[in-house]
Backbone as CSV, one residue per row, in Angstrom:
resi,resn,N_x,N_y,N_z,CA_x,CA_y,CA_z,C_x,C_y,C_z
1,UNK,-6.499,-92.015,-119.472,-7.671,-92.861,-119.639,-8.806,-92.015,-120.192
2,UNK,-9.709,-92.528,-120.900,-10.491,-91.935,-121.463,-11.353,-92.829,-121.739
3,UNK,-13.452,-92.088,-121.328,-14.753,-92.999,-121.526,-14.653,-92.692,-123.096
4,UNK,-15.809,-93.362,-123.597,-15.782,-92.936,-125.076,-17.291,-93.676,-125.314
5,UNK,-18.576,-92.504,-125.624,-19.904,-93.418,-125.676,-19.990,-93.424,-127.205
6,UNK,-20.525,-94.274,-127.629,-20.417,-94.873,-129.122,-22.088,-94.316,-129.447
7,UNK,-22.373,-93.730,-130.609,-23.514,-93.470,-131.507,-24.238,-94.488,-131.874
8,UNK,-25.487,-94.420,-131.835,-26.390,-95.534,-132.700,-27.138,-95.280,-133.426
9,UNK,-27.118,-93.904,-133.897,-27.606,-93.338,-134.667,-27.506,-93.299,-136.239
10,UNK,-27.600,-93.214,-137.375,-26.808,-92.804,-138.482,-26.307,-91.688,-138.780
11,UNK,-24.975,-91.279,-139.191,-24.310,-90.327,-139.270,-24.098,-90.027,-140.445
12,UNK,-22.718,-89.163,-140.741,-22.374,-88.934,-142.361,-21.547,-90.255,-142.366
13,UNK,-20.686,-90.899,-141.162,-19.506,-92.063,-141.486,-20.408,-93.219,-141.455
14,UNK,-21.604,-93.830,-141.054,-22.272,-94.572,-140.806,-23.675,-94.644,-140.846
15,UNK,-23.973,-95.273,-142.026,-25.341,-95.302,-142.834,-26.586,-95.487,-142.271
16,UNK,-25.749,-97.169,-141.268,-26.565,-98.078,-140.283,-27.557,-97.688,-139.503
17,UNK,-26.566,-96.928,-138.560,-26.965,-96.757,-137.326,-26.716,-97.505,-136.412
18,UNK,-25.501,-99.001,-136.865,-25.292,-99.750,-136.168,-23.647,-99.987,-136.299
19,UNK,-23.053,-99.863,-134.899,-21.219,-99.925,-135.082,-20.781,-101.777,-135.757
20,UNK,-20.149,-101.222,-136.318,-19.524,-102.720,-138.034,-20.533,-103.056,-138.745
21,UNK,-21.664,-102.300,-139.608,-22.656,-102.626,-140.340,-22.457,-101.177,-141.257
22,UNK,-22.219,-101.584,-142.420,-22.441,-100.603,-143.518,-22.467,-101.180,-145.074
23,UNK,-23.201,-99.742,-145.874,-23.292,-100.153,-147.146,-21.860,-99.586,-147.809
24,UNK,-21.704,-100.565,-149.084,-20.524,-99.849,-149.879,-20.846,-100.693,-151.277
25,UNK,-19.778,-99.779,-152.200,-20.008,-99.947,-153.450,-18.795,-100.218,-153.748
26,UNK,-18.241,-101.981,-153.964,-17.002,-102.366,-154.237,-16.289,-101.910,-155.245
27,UNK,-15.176,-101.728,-155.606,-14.179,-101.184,-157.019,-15.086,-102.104,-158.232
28,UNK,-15.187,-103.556,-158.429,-15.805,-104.123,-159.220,-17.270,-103.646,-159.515
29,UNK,-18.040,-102.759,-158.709,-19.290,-102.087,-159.087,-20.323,-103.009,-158.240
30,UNK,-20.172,-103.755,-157.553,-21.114,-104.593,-156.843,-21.636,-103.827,-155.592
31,UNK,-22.968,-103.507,-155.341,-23.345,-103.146,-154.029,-23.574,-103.722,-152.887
32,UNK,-22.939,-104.008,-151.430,-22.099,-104.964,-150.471,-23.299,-104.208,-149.162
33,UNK,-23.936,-104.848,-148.412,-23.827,-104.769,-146.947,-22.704,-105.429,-146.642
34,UNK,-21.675,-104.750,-145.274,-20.919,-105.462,-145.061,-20.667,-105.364,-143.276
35,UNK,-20.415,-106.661,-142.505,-20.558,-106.551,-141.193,-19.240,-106.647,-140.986
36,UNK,-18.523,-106.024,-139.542,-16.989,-106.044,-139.642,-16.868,-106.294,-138.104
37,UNK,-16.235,-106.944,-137.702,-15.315,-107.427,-136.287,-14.174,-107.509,-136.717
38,UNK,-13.469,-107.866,-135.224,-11.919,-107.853,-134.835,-12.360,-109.262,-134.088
39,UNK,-11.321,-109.983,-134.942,-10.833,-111.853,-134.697,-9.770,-111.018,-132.981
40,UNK,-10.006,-111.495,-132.114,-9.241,-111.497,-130.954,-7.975,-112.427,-130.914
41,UNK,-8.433,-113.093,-131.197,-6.727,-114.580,-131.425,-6.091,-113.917,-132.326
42,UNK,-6.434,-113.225,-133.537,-5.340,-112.656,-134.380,-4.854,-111.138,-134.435
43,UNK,-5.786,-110.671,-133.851,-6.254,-108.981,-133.757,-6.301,-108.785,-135.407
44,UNK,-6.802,-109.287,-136.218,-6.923,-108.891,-137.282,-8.422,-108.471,-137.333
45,UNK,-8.669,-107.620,-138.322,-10.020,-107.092,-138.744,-10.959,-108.181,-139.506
46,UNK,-11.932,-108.516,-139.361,-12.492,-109.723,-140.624,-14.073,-109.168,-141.149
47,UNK,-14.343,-109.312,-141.665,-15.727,-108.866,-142.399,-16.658,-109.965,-143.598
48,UNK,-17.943,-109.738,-143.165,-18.476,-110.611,-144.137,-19.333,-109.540,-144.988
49,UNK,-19.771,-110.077,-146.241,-20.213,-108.876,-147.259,-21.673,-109.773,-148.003
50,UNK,-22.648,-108.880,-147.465,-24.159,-109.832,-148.079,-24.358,-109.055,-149.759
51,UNK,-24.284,-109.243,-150.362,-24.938,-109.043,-152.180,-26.168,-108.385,-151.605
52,UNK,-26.521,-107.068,-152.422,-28.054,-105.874,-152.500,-28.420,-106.933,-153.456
53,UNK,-27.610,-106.766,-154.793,-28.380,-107.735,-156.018,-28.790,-109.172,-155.978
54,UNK,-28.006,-109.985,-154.762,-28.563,-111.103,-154.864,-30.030,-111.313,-153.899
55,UNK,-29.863,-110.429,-152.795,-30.810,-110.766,-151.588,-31.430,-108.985,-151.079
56,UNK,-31.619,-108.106,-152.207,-32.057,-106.863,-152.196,-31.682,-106.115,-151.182
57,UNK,-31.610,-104.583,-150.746,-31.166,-103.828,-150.268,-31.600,-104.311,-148.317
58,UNK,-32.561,-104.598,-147.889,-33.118,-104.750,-147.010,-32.723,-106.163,-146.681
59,UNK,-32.764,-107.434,-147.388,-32.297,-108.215,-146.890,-30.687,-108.364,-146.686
60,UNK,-29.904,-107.535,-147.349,-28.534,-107.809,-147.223,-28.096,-107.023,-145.802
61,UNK,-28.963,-105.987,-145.584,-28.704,-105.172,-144.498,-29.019,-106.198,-143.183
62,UNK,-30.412,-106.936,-143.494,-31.208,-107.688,-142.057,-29.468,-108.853,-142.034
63,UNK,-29.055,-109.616,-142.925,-28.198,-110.577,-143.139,-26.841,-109.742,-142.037
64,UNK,-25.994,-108.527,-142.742,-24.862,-107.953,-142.178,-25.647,-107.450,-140.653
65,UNK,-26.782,-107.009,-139.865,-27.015,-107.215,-138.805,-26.740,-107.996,-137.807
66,UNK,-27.250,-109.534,-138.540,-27.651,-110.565,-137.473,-26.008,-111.236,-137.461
67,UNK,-24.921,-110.767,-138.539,-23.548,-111.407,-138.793,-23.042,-110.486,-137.573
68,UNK,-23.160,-109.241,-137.607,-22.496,-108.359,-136.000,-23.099,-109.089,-134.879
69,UNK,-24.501,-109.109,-134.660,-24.800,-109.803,-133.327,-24.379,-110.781,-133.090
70,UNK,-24.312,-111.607,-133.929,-23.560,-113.309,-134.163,-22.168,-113.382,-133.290
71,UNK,-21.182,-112.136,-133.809,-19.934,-112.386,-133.148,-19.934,-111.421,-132.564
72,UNK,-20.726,-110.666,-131.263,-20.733,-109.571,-130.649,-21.034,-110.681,-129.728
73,UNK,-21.911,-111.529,-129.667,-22.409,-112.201,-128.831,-21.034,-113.368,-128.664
74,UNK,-20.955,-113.764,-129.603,-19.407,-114.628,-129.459,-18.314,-114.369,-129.005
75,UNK,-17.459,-113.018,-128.963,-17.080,-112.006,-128.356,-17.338,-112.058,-127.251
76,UNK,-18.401,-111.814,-126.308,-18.847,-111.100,-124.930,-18.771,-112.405,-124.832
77,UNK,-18.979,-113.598,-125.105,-18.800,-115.218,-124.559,-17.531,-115.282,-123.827
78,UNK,-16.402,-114.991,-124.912,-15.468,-115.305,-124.593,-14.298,-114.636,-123.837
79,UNK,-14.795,-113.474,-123.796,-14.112,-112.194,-122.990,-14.873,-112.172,-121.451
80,UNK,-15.679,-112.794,-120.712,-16.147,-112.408,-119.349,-17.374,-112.588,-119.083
81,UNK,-18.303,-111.868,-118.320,-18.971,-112.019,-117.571,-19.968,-110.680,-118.754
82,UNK,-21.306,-111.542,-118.893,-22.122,-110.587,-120.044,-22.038,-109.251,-119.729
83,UNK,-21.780,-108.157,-120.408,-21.966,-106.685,-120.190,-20.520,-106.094,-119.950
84,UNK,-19.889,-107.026,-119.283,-18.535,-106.496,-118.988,-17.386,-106.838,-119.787
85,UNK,-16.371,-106.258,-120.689,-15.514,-107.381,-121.349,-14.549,-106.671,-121.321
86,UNK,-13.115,-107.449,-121.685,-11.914,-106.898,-121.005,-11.421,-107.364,-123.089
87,UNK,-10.955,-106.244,-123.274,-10.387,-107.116,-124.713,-8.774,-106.356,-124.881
88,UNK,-7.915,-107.241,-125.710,-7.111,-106.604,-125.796,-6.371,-106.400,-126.998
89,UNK,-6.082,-104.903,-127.366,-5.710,-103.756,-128.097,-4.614,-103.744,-128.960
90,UNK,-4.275,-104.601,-130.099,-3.245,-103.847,-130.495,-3.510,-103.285,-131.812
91,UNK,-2.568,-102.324,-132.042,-1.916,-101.858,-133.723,-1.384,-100.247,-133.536
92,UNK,-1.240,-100.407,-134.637,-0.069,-99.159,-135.030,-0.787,-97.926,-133.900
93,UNK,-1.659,-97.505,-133.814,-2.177,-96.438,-132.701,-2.423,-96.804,-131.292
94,UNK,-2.525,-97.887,-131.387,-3.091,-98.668,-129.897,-2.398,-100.189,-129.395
95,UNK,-2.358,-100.005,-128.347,-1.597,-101.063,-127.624,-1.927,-100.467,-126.346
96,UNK,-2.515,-101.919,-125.568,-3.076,-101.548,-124.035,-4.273,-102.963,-124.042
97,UNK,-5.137,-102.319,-123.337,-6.774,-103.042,-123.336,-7.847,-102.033,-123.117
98,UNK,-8.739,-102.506,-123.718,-9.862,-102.196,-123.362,-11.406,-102.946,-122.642
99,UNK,-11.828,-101.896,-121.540,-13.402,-102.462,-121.265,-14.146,-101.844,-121.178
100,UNK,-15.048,-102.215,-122.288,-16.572,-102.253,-122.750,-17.727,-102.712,-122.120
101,UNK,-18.681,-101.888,-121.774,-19.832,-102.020,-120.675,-20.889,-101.621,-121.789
102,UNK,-22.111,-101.922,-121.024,-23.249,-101.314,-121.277,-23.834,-100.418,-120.057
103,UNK,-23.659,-99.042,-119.993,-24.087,-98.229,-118.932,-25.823,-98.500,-118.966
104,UNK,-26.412,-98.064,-118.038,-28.025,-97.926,-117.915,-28.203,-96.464,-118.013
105,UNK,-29.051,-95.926,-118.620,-29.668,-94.765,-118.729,-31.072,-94.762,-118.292
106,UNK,-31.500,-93.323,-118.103,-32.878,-93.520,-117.940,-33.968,-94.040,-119.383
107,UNK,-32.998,-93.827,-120.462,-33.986,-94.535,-121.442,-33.971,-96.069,-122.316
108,UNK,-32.828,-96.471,-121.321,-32.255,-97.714,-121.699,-30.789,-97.546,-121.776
109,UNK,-29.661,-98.350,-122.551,-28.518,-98.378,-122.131,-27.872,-97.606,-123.639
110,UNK,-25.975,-97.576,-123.064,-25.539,-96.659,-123.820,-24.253,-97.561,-123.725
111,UNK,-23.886,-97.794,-124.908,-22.607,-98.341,-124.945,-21.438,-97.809,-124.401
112,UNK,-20.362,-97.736,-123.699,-18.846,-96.966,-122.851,-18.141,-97.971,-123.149
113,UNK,-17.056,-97.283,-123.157,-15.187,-97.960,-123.142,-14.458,-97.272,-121.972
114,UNK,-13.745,-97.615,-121.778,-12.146,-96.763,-121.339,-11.219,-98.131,-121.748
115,UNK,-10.382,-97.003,-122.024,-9.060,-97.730,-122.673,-8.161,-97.530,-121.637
116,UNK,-7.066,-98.565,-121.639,-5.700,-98.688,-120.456,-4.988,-99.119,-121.439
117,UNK,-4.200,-98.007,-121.566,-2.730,-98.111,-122.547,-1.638,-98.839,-121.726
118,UNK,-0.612,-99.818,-122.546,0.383,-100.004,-122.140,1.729,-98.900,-121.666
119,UNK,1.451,-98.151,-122.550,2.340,-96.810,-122.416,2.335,-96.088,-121.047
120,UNK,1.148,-95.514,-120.725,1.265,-94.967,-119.716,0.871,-95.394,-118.083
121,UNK,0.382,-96.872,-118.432,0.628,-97.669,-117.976,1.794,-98.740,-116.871
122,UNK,2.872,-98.517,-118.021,4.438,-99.306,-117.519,4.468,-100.466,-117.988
123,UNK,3.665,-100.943,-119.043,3.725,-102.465,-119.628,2.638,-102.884,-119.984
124,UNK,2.487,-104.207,-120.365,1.231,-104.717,-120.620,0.475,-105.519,-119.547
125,UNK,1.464,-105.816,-118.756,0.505,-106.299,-117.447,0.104,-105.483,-116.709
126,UNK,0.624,-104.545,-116.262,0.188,-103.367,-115.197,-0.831,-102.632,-116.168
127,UNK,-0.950,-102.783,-117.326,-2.088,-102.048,-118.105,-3.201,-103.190,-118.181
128,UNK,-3.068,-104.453,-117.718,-4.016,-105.786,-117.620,-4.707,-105.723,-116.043
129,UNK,-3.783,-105.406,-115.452,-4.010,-105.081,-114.274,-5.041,-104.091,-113.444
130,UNK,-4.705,-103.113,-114.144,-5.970,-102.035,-113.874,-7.055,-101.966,-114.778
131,UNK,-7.278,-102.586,-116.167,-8.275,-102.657,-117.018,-9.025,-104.122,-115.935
132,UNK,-8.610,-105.091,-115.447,-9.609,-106.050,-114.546,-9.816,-105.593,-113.583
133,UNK,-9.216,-104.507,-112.597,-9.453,-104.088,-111.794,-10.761,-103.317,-112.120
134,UNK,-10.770,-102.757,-113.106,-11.909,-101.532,-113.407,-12.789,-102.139,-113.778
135,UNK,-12.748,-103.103,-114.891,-13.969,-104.268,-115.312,-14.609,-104.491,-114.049
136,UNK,-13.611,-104.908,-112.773,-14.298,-105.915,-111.751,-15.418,-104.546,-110.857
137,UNK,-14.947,-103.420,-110.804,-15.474,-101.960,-110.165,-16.904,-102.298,-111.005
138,UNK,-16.639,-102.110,-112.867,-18.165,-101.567,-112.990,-19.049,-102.916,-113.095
139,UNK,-18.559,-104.253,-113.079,-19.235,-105.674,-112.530,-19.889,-105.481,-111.630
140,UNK,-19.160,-104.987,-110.614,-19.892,-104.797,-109.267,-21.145,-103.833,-108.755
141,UNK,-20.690,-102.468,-109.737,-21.412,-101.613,-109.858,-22.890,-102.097,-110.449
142,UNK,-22.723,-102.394,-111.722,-23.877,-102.590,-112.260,-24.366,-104.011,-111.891
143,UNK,-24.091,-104.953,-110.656,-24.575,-106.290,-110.407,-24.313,-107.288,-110.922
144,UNK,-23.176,-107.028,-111.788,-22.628,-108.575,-112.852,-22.151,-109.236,-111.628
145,UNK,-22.209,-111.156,-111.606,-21.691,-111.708,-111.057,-19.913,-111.844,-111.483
146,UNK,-19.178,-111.856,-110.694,-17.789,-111.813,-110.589,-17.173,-112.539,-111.509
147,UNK,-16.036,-112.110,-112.338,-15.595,-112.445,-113.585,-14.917,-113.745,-113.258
């Protein structure tokens, strides 16, 4: 098992400063904000892409923002109890679940994971099993009402 705190900063991999929000410059030469989630019913990747040239550099960025919060918030709807979410994991590197919190810091909060592999686990339920078990620990911890 392993925590894993996520950056919000901008980096060299990430322009933003915000996780599934970046700029790119398509093969056709078009310059793209583009916002990116994972569809849960399909585990497929999906992304929407705002035009620099149609709606300028700043508005395509404000647009691919409010498209992550849109289904971050849709997401945490449908996975549990706000703050706490239980999601589950597959593809070629990963298979298991994961839950995603918002820790408290003293300067506000910090995004965490831990992941529960099926592998070392013994299956996918006994890896379902202890990922709600642990959800329900940091629910409790941090005062979420019960999933």
């Amino acid at each position: 098992m392993r925590r894993v705190a996520f950056r919000t900063t901008p980096t060299g991999r990430n322009s933003s400063g915000r996780i599934g929000v970046f700029r790119r410059v398509l093969s056709d030469g078009r310059h793209v904000w583009i916002a990116t989630w994972r569809d849960p019913d399909t585990s497929k990747n999906r992304r929407a892409e705002f035009s620099v040239h149609r709606d300028g550099d700043d508005g395509a960025r404000e647009q691919a923002e409010r498209k992550r919060e849109e289904m971050e918030r849709i997401l945490a709807q449908q996975f549990g109890s706000p703050g706490v979410t239980v999601q589950r994991i597959m593809g070629t590197r990963a298979d298991g679940w994961q839950v995603r919190w918002r820790e408290p810091v003293s300067d506000g909060v910090v995004p965490a994971s831990l992941f529960f592999s099926s592998k070392k686990h013994g299956g996918e339920a006994p890896a379902k099993v202890a990922a709600d078990a642990f959800a329900a620990e940091v629910r409790n911890r941090l005062g979420f009402p019960p999933a």
